[in-house]
C-alpha distance (Angstrom), angle and dihedral (degrees) to the residues before:
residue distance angle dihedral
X1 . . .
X2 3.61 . .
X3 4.31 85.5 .
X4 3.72 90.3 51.1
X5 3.71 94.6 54.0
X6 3.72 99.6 45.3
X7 4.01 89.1 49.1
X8 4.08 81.4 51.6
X9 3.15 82.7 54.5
X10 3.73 108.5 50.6
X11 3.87 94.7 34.9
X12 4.10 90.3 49.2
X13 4.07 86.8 53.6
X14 3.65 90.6 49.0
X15 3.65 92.3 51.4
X16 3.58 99.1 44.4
X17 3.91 91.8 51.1
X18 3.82 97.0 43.3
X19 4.07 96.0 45.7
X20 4.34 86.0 43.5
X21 4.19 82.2 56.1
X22 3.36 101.3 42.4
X23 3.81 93.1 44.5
X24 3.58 91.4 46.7
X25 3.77 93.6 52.2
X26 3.81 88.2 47.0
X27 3.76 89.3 58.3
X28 3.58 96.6 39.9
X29 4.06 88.3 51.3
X30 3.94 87.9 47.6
X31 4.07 89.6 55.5
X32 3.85 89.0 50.3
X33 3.51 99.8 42.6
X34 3.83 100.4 27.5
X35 3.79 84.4 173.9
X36 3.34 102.4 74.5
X37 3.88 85.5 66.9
X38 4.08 92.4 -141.6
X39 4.15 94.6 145.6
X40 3.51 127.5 60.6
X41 3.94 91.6 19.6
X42 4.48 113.3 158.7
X43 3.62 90.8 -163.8
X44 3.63 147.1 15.2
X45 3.42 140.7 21.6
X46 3.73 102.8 -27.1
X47 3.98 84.9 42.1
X48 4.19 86.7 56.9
X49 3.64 95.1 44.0
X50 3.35 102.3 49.7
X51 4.38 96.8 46.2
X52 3.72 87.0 33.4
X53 3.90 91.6 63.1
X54 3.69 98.6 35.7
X55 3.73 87.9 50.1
X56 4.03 90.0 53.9
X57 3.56 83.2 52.0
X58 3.26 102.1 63.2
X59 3.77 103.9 28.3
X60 4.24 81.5 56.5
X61 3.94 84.5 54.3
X62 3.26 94.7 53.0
X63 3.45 104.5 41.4
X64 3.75 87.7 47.8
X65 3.70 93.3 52.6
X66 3.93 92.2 61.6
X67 3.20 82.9 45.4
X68 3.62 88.3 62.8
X69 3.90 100.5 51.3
X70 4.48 84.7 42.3
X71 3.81 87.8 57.4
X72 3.71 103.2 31.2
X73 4.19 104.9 38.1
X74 3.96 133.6 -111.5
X75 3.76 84.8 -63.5
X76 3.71 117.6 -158.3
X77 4.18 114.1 -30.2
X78 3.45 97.9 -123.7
X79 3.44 96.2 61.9
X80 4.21 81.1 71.0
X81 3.80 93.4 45.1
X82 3.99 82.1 62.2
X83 3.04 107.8 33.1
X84 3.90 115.5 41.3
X85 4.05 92.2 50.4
X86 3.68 85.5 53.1
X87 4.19 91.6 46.8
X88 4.17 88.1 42.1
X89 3.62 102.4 43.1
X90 3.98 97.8 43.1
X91 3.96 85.6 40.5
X92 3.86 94.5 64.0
X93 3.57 95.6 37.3
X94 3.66 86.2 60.9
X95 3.80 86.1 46.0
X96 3.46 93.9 50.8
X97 3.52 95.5 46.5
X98 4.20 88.6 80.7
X99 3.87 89.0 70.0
X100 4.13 82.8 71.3
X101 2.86 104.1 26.1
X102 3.76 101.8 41.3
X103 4.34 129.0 -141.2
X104 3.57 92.2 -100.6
X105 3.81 100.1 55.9
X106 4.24 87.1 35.8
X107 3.97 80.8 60.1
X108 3.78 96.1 45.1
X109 4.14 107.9 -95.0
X110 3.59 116.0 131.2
X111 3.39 118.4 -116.3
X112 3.41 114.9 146.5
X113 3.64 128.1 -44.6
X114 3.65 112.5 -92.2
X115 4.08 119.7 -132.5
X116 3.74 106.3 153.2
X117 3.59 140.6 76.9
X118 3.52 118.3 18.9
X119 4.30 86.8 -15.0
X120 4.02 76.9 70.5
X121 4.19 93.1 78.5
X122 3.71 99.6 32.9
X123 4.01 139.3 25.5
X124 3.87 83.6 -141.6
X125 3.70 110.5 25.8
X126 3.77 94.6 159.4
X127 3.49 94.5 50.6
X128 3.71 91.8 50.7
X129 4.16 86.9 49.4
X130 4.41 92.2 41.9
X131 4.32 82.2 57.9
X132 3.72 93.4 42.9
X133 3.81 91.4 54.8
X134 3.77 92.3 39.3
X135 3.92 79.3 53.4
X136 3.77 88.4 47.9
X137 3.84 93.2 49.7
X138 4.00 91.4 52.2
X139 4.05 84.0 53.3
X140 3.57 92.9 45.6
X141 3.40 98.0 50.7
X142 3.64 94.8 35.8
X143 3.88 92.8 -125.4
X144 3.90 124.4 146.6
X145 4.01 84.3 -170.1
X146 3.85 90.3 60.6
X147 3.54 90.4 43.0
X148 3.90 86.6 57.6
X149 3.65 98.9 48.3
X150 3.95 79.9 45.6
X151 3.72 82.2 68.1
X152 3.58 96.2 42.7
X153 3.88 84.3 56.6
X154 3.41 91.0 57.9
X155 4.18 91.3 49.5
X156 3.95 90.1 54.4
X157 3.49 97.0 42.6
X158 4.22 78.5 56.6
X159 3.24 100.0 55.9
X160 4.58 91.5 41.2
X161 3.85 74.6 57.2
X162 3.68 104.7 45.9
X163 4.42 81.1 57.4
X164 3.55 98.4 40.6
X165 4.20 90.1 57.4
X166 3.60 94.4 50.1
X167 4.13 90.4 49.3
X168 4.09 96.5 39.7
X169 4.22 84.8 50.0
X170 3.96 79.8 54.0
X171 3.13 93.3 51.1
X172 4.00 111.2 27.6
X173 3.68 92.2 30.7
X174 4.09 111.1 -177.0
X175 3.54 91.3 2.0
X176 3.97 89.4 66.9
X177 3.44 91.3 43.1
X178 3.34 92.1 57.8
X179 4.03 88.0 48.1
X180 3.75 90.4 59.5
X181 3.64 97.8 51.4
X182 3.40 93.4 45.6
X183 3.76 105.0 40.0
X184 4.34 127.2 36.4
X185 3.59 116.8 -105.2
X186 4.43 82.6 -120.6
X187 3.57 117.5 -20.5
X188 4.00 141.4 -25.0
X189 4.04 137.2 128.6
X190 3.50 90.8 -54.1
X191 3.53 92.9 70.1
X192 3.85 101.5 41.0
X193 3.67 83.3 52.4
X194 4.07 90.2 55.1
X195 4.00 95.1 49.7
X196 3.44 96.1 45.0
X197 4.29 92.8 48.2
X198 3.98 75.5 40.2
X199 4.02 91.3 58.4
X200 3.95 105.5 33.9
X201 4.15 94.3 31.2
């Protein structure tokens, strides 16, 4: 058994840092050759590629991060006590973030550019959430490797960002550009200032 999980281990690693490079190159190429129309994509090919790597990603992160705690013991409890509130609570705000922001825009249709709700703090609220309980996961599980592939989460979500701005200004025109004055990109002062007028208004 013991085998088994370490070769988990190893091979879920392996996947999770080859899909996070080739994903991140197949952004990167997207934003130099914006042409080629790899990233946002609702259909096809380019629509499969891109979710199908991001979801290897993360599924590899995961599965390595059990991994982790199999291999490596419980570890100390309060390591949980941080750690899974922080992976719960930023996991279902991300979840919750489809009832504004609806399935079809989440998977790259246009149906109206979103503002409100919890889209009024950050550009990309449920990108913000998926790295805080990526971060929470690392905690949990009381791995530093997690906690890096946390922050190479955060880099790929970056560069799905940097081509979804160019599109929704294609597509929303002023009324984006107004957005991303208005609103941060993920999170600063801006939006601690919101949720606390939000809470005591």
């Amino acid at each position: 058994m013991e085998h088994l999980i370490s070769l988990v281990h190893a091979i879920s690693l392996l996947v999770a840092i080859t899909s996070a490079l080739v994903l991140s190159g197949y952004l990167a190429l997207n934003l130099r050759l914006p042409r080629m129309g790899l990233w946002p994509s609702a259909s096809g090919w380019r629509h499969h590629t891109a979710f199908g790597l991001f979801r290897l990603f993360c599924g590899a992160t995961v599965v390595f991060a059990l991994s982790e705690v199999w291999m490596n013991g419980w570890g100390h409890w309060l390591r949980y006590v941080i750690g899974v509130p922080v992976m719960l609570l930023s996991f279902g705000i991300t979840l919750w973030g489809y009832r504004f922001l609806g399935l079809d825009n989440t998977y790259c249709e246009s149906d109206g550019l979103v503002t409100s709700g919890m889209y009024a703090y950050s550009r990309n609220p449920q990108y913000v959430t998926s790295v805080l309980a990526t971060v929470g996961l690392g905690i949990a599980s009381g791995s530093w490797v997690t906690l890096g592939l946390a922050a190479t989460l955060f880099v790929i979500y970056f560069l799905f960002v940097l081509n979804e701005e160019r599109w929704l200004l294609q597509g929303y025109g002023q009324a984006f550009r107004d957005y991303m004055q208005s609103t941060p990109r993920f999170v600063d002062e801006r939006s601690l200032i919101r949720v606390r007028d939000a809470i005591f208004d």
